[in-house]
KOLGUKOL-979989 format. One line per field, with one value per residue (C-alpha): residue number from 1; x, y, z; residue in three letters. Coordinates in steps of 0.02 Angstrom, whole numbers, always signed. Example, Ala and Ser with C-alpha at 12.3 -4.5 7.8 and 13.67 -1.06 7.14 Angstrom:
% residues 2
seq <- c(1:2)
u <- c(+615:+684)
v <- c(-225:-53)
w <- c(+390:+357)
type <- c(ALA:SER)
% end
This chain:
% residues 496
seq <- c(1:2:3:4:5:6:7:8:9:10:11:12:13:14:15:16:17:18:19:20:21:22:23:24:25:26:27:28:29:30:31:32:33:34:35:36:37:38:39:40:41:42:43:44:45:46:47:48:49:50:51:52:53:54:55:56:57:58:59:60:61:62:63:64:65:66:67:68:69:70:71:72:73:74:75:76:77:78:79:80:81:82:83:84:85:86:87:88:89:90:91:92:93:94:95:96:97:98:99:100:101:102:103:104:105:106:107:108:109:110:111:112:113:114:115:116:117:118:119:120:121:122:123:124:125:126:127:128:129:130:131:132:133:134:135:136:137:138:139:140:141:142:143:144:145:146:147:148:149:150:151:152:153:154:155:156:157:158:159:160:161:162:163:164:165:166:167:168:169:170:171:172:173:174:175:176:177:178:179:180:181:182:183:184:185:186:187:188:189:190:191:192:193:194:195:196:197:198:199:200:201:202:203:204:205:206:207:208:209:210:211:212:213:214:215:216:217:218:219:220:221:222:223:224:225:226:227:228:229:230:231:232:233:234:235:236:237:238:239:240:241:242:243:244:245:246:247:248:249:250:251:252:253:254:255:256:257:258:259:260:261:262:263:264:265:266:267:268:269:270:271:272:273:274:275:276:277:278:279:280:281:282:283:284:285:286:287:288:289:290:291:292:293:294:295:296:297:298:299:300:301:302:303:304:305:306:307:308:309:310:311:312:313:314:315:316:317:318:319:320:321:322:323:324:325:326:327:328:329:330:331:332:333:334:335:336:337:338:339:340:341:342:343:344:345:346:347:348:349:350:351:352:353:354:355:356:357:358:359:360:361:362:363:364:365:366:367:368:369:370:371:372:373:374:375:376:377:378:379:380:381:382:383:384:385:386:387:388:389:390:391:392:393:394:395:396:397:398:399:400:401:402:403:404:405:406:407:408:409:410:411:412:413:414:415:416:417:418:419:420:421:422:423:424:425:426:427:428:429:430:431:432:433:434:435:436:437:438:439:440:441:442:443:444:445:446:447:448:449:450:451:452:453:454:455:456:457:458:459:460:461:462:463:464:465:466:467:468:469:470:471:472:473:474:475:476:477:478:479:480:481:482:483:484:485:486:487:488:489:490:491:492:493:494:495:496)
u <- c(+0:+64:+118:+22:-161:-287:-387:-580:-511:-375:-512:-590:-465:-451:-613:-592:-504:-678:-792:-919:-1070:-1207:-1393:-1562:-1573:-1576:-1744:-1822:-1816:-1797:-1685:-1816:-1786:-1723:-1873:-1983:-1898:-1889:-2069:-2098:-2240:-2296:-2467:-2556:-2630:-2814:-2923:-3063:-3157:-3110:-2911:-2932:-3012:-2875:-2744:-2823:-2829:-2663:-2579:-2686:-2551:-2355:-2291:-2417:-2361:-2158:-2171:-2282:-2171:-2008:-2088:-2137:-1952:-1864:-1985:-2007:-1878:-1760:-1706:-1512:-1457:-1276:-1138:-952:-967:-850:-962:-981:-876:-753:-747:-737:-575:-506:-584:-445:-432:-551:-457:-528:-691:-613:-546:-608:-701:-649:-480:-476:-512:-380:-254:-349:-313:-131:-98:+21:-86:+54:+61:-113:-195:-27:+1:+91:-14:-125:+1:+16:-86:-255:-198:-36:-130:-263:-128:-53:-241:-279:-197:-305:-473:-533:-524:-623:-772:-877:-887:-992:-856:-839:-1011:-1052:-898:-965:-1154:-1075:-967:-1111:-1220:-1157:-1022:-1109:-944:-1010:-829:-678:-524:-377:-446:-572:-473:-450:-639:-678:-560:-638:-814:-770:-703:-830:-961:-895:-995:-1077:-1238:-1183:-1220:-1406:-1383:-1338:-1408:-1584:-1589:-1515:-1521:-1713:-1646:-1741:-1589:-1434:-1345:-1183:-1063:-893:-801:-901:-1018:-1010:-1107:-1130:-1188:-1323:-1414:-1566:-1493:-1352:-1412:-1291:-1241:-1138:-998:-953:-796:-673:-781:-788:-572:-562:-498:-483:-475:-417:-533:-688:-691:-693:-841:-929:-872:-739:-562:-498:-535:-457:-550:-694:-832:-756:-751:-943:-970:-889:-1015:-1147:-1155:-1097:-1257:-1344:-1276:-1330:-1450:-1560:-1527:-1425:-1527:-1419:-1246:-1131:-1001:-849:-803:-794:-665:-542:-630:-763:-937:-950:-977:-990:-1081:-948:-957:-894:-788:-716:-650:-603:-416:-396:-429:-343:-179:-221:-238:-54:-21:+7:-19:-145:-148:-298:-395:-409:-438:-568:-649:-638:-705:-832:-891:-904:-986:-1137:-1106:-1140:-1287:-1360:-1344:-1427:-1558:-1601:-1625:-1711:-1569:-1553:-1357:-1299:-1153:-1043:-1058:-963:-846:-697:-665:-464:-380:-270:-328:-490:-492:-637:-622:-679:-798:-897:-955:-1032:-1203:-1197:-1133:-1282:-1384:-1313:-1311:-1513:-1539:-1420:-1515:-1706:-1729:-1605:-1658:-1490:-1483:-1342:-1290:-1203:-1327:-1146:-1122:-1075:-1182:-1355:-1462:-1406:-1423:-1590:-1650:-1578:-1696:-1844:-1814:-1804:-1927:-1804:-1667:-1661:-1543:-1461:-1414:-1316:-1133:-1200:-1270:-1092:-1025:-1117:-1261:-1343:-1305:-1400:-1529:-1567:-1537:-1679:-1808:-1763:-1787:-1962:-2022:-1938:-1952:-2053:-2055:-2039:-1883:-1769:-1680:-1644:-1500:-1352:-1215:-1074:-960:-831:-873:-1030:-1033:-1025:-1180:-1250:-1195:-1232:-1414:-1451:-1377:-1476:-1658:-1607:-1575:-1743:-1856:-1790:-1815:-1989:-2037:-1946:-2043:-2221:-2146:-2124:-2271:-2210:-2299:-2446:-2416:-2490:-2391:-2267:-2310:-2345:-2171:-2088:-2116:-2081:-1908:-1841:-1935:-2053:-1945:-1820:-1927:-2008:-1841:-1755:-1899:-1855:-1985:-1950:-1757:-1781:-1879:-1731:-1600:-1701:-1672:-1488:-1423:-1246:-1354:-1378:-1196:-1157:-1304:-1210)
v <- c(+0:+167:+272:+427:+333:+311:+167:+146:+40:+176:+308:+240:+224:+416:+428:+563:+687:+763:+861:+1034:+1075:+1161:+1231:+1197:+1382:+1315:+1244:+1315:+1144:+1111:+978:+850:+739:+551:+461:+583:+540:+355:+363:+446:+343:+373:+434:+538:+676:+687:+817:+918:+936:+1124:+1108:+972:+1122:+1214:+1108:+1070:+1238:+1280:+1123:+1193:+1312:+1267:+1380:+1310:+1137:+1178:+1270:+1119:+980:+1092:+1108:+950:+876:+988:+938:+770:+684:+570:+420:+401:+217:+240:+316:+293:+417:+368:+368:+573:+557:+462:+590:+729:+673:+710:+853:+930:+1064:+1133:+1074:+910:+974:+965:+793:+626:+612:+780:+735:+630:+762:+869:+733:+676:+872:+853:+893:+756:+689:+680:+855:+909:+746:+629:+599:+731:+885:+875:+973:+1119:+1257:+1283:+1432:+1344:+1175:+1285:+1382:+1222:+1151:+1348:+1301:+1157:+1244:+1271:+1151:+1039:+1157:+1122:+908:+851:+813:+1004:+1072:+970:+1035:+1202:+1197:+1113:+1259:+1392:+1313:+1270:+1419:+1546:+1566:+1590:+1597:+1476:+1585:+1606:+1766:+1656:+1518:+1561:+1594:+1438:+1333:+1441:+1406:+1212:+1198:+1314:+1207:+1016:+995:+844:+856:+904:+745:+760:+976:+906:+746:+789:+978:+1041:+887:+832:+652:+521:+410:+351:+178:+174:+45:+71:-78:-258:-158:-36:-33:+174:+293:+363:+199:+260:+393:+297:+131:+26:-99:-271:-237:-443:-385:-487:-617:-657:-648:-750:-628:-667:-524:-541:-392:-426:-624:-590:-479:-631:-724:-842:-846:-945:-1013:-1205:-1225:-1180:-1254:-1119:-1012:-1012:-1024:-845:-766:-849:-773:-616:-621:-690:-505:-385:-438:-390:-207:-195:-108:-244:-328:-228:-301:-193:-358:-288:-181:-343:-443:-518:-532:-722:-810:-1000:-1099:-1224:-1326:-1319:-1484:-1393:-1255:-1337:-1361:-1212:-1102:-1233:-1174:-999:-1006:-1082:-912:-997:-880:-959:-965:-878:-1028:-1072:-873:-867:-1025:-1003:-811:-875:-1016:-869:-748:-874:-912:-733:-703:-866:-779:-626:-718:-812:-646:-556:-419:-352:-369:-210:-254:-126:-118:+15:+150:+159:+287:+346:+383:+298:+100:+70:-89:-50:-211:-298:-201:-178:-372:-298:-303:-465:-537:-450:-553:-704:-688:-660:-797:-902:-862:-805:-785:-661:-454:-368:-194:-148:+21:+196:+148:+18:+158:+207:+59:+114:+58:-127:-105:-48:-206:-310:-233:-228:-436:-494:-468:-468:-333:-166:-24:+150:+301:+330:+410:+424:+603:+673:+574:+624:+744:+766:+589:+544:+639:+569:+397:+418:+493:+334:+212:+286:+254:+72:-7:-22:+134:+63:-40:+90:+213:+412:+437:+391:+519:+373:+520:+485:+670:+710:+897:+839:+734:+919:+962:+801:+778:+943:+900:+752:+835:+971:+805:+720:+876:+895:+757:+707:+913:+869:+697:+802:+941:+804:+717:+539:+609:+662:+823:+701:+537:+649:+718:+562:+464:+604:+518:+341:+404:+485:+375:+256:+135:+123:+95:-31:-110:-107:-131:+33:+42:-135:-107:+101:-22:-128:+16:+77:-69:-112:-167:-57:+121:+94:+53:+212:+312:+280)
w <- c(+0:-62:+105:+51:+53:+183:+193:+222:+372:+419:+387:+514:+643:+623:+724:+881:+754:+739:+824:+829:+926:+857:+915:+859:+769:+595:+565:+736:+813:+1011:+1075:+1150:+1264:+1227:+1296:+1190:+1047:+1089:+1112:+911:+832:+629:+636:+505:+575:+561:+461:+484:+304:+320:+348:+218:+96:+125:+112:-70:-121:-56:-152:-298:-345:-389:-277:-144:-182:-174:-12:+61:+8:+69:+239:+253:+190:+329:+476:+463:+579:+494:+538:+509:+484:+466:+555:+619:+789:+927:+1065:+1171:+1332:+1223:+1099:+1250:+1297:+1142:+1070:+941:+830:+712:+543:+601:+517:+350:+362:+342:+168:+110:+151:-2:-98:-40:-98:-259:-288:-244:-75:+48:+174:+310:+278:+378:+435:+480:+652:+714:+649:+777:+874:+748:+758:+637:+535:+504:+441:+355:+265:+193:+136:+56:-115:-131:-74:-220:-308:-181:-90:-210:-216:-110:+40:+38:+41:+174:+282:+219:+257:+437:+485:+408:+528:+676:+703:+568:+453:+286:+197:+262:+242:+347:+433:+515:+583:+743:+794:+715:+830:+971:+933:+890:+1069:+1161:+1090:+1114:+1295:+1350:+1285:+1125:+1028:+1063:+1032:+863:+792:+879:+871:+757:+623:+688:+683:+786:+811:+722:+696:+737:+676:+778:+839:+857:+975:+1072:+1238:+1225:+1349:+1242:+1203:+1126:+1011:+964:+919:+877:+724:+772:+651:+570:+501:+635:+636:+470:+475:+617:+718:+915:+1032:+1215:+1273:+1160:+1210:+1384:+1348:+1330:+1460:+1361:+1411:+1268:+1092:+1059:+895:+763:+864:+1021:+902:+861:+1024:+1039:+882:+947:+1154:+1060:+973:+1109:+1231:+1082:+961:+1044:+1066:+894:+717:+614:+551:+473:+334:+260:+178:+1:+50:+65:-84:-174:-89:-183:-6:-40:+88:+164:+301:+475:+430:+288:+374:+548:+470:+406:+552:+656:+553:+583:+783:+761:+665:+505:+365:+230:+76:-22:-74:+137:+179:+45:+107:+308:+278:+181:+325:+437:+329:+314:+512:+563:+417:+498:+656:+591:+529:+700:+762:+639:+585:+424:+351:+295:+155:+95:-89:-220:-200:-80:+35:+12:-138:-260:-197:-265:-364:-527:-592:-444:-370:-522:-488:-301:-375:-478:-284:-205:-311:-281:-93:-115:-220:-79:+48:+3:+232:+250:+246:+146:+163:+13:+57:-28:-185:-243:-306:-478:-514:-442:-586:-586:-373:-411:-542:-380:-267:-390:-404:-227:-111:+46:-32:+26:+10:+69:-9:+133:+110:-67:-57:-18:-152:-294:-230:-401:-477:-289:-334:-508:-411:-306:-458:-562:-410:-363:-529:-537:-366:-238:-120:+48:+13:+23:+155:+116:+248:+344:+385:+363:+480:+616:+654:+735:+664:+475:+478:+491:+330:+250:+323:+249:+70:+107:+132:-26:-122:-65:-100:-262:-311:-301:-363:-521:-520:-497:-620:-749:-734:-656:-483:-422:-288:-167:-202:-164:-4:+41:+6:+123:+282:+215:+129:+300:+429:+401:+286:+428:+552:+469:+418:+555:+674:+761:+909:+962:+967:+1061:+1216:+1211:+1213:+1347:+1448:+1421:+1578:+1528:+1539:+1722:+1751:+1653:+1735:+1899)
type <- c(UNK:UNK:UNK:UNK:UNK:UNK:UNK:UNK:UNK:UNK:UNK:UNK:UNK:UNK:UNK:UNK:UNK:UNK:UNK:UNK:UNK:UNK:UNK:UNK:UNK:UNK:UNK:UNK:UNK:UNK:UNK:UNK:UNK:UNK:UNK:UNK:UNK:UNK:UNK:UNK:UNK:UNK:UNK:UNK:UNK:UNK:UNK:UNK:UNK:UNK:UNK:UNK:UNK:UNK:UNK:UNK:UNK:UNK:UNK:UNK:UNK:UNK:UNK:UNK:UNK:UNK:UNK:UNK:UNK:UNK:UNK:UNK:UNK:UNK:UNK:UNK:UNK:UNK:UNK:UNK:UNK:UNK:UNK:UNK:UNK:UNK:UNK:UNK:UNK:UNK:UNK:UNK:UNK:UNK:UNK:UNK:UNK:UNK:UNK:UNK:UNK:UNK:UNK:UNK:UNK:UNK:UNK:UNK:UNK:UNK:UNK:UNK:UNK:UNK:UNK:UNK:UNK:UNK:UNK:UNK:UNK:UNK:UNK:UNK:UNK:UNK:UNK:UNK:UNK:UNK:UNK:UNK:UNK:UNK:UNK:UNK:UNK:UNK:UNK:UNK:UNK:UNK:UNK:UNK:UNK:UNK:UNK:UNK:UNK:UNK:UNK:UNK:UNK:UNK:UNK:UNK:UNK:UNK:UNK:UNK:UNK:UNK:UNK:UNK:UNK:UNK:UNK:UNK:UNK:UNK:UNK:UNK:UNK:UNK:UNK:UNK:UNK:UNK:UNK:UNK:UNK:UNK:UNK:UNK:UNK:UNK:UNK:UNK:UNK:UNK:UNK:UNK:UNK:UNK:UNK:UNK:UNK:UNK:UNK:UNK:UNK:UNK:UNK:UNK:UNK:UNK:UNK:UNK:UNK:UNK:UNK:UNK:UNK:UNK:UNK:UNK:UNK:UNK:UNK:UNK:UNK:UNK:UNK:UNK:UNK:UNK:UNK:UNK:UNK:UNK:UNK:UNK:UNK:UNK:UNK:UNK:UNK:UNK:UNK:UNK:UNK:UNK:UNK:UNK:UNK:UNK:UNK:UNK:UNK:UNK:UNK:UNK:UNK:UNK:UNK:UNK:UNK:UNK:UNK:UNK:UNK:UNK:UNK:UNK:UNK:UNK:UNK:UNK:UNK:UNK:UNK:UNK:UNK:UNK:UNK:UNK:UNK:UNK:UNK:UNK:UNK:UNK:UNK:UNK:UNK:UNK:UNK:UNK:UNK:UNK:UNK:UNK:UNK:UNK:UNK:UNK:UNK:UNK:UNK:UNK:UNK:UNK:UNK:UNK:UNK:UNK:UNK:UNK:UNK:UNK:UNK:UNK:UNK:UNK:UNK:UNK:UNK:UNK:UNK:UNK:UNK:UNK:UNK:UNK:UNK:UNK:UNK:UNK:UNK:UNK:UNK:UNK:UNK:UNK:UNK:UNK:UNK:UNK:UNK:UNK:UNK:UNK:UNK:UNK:UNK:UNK:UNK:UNK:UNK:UNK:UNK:UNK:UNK:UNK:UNK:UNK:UNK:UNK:UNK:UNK:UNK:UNK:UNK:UNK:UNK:UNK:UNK:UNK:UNK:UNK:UNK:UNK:UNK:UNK:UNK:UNK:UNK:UNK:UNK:UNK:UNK:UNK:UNK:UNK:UNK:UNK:UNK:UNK:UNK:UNK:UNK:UNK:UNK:UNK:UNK:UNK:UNK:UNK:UNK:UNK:UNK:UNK:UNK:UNK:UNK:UNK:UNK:UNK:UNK:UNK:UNK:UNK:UNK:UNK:UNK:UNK:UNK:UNK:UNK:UNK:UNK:UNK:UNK:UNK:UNK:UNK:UNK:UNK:UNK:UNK:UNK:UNK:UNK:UNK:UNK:UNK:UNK:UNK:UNK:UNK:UNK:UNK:UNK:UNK:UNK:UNK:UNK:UNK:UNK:UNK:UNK:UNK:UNK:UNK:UNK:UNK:UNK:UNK:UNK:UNK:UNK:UNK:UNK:UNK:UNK:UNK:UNK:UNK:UNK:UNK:UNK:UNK:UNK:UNK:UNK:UNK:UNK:UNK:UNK:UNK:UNK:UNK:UNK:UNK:UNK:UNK:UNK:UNK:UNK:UNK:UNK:UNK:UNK:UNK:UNK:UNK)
% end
């Protein structure tokens, strides 16, 4: 691996660099409380036959129409079914400096643009000063505030800290407001508040037993699992103090599943970022030897990786399946630069297809639209009954391309199959930025479907609280999983 790239994986392990508060001034929200928002049901509100006159005559006009679905498209809460935030009093300890705002995805930008990563986000920068790290970014700024990575760090610093232009001038009230407003609290300030999000799902580590349990749901992240990986600290979680063999070994997935499921929105794969997502069913007697040899550290070849990653894969969907959680599979583009492999990733959404045809029980959830291959995603979806997906991540990847996404798929698949938003930030301040690129992206999207005739004004007032909401409440059977959060035997430890 070339030493100027970043990993998805190593991306990730970047998480703490990041950080803002913000206030609920934006859309005129208050911060409600977390068992108020736990408690959120979907109703439709009822009508008198005079408000339902007049909401006739005002959808009568365009401009009527526009201004009703753009209210309606900001209000609604949203659901947000995918992020990477470390969890608050973790991220407290660690709060950094403000050029942490302009890192993780847009940090690929900067060096896709030419800049040296070392240079602003290596390890020791952290202990420069913001102008200094801001003055080597300035050449590139240009060229990258207007992708999607940038807006959103844009829209976030606009909103939260009210700094319209990012310029060198500006630096040093921006790192003051950034640490001024990182205060415990400031999660729910800004995912609830200011965002109007109901709850997130977090996928950080295997699990993590957070503090906030019913705004930060989280995800039970397969990835070691399906290596084989055995860790000291997460096996004694589960009350094992050593692993002999494969049949120990499922012994460890399985209490693991047994402690969470319950309380967890779903299983999280980053799988494609290592290889192919052709998981062949094998047998337990087929890969006993193989992980045998890799307790004894043996490194294996790739026909025995392949084959034991594969047994686990299907051990851990099984898993998912005896607890009714969807499997959220990474499909598509790579976060990083200079790493992504075209050739293979192009066959994510043949894979996807074979995994539903594999295993017709099992809810997939195939997220970021695979993108740039949303339309064949979309046939995939259209086909099998128990395939879902996410635009998540996508909206900051390709905001208008997202938007056309969504128009095509409303008009192709069924509506309630599909999911409208996930941050997919380490940094709780950028999912303010993206959730609003997010909302611009939905609302535009079903008034050009009304302006050219594939919607009625109604069909698409209606799909606005299935896109944000409903879908992932349904999905991820949301109101079963906030009793369970509220019960986790962990918040009273924390509590105390």
């Amino acid at each position: 691996m070339k030493k100027n790239t970043t990993s998805r994986r190593e991306a990730l392990k970047q998480i703490g660099l990041f950080g803002a508060a913000g206030t609920s001034a934006a859309f005129g929200l208050s911060v409600q409380s977390a068992s108020a928002q736990d408690s959120r049901t979907v109703q439709q509100p009822s009508e008198t036959s005079e408000s339902s006159s007049r909401n006739r005559r005002r959808l009568s006009s365009r401009e009527g129409f526009h201004a009703e679905l753009k209210r309606l498209v900001d209000t609604t809460p949203m659901v947000d079914s995918h992020e990477h935030l470390q969890d608050e009093c973790e991220r407290l300890k660690n709060n950094g400096n403000c050029i942490r705002l302009l890192q993780h995805y847009l940090s690929d930008d900067f060096v896709s643009a030419g800049l040296r990563r070392r240079e602003v986000f290596g390890p020791n920068a952290e202990n420069e000063s913001p102008v200094v790290l801001w003055r080597r970014l300035e050449p590139f700024w240009n060229a990258v505030k207007n992708t999607g990575y940038g807006r959103a760090a844009r829209i976030t610093i606009k909103e939260l800290y009210g700094i319209d232009k990012i310029e060198e001038s500006v630096i040093s009230k921006l790192q003051q407001a950034f640490a001024e407003l990182a205060v415990p609290g400031f999660y729910e300030k800004i995912l609830r508040g200011h965002c109007n999000l109901e709850s997130c799902q977090v996928a950080w580590g295997a699990y993590v037993e957070t503090t906030q349990p019913t705004l930060l749901l989280q995800d039970i992240n397969i990835d070691g699992f399906q290596e084989g990986a055995i860790s000291g600290e997460e096996i004694s979680r589960v009350g094992i103090t050593e692993i002999k063999d494969l049949n120990d070994y499922h012994d460890y997935i399985q209490r693991w599943f047994q402690k969470y499921a319950l309380s967890a929105a779903a299983i999280k794969s980053t799988m494609a970022y290592r290889r192919g997502l052709d998981f062949e069913k094998t047998s337990a007697k087929q890969a006993e030897e193989p992980f045998k040899r890799k307790l004894e550290g043996v490194r294996l070849n790739p026909e025995d990786t392949k084959l034991l990653q594969d047994h686990l894969s299907w051990f851990c969907i099984s898993q998912a399946d005896q607890y009714e959680l969807p499997v959220k599979l990474h499909l598509g583009y790579y976060a990083g630069t200079g790493e992504m492999p075209v050739s293979r990733i192009e066959k994510n959404v043949a894979q996807a297809a074979d995994l539903c045809l594999a295993s017709p029980q099992t809810r997939f959830m195939f997220m970021h639209t695979a993108y740039p291959y949303g339309h064949a995603l979309t046939a995939v979806v259209k086909q099998f009954k128990h395939a879902y997906l996410q635009t998540c991540w996508a909206w900051i990847i390709d905001p208008l391309g997202t938007k056309d996404f969504l128009k095509r798929y409303l008009v192709t698949a069924p509506s309630n199959k599909i999911h409208v938003f996930g941050g997919d930030f380490t940094g709780v301040e950028n999912v303010v930025g993206h959730a609003r690129i997010a909302r611009n992206g939905v609302y535009a999207a079903l008034a050009e479907l009304v302006e050219e005739e594939y919607l009625e004004r109604e069909d698409a007032l209606e799909l606005v609280e299935p896109l944000l909401r409903g879908n992932a409440r349904r999905i991820f059977n949301l109101e079963k999983k906030y009793e369970a959060a509220r019960n986790v035997p962990w918040r009273t430890i924390h509590n105390h």
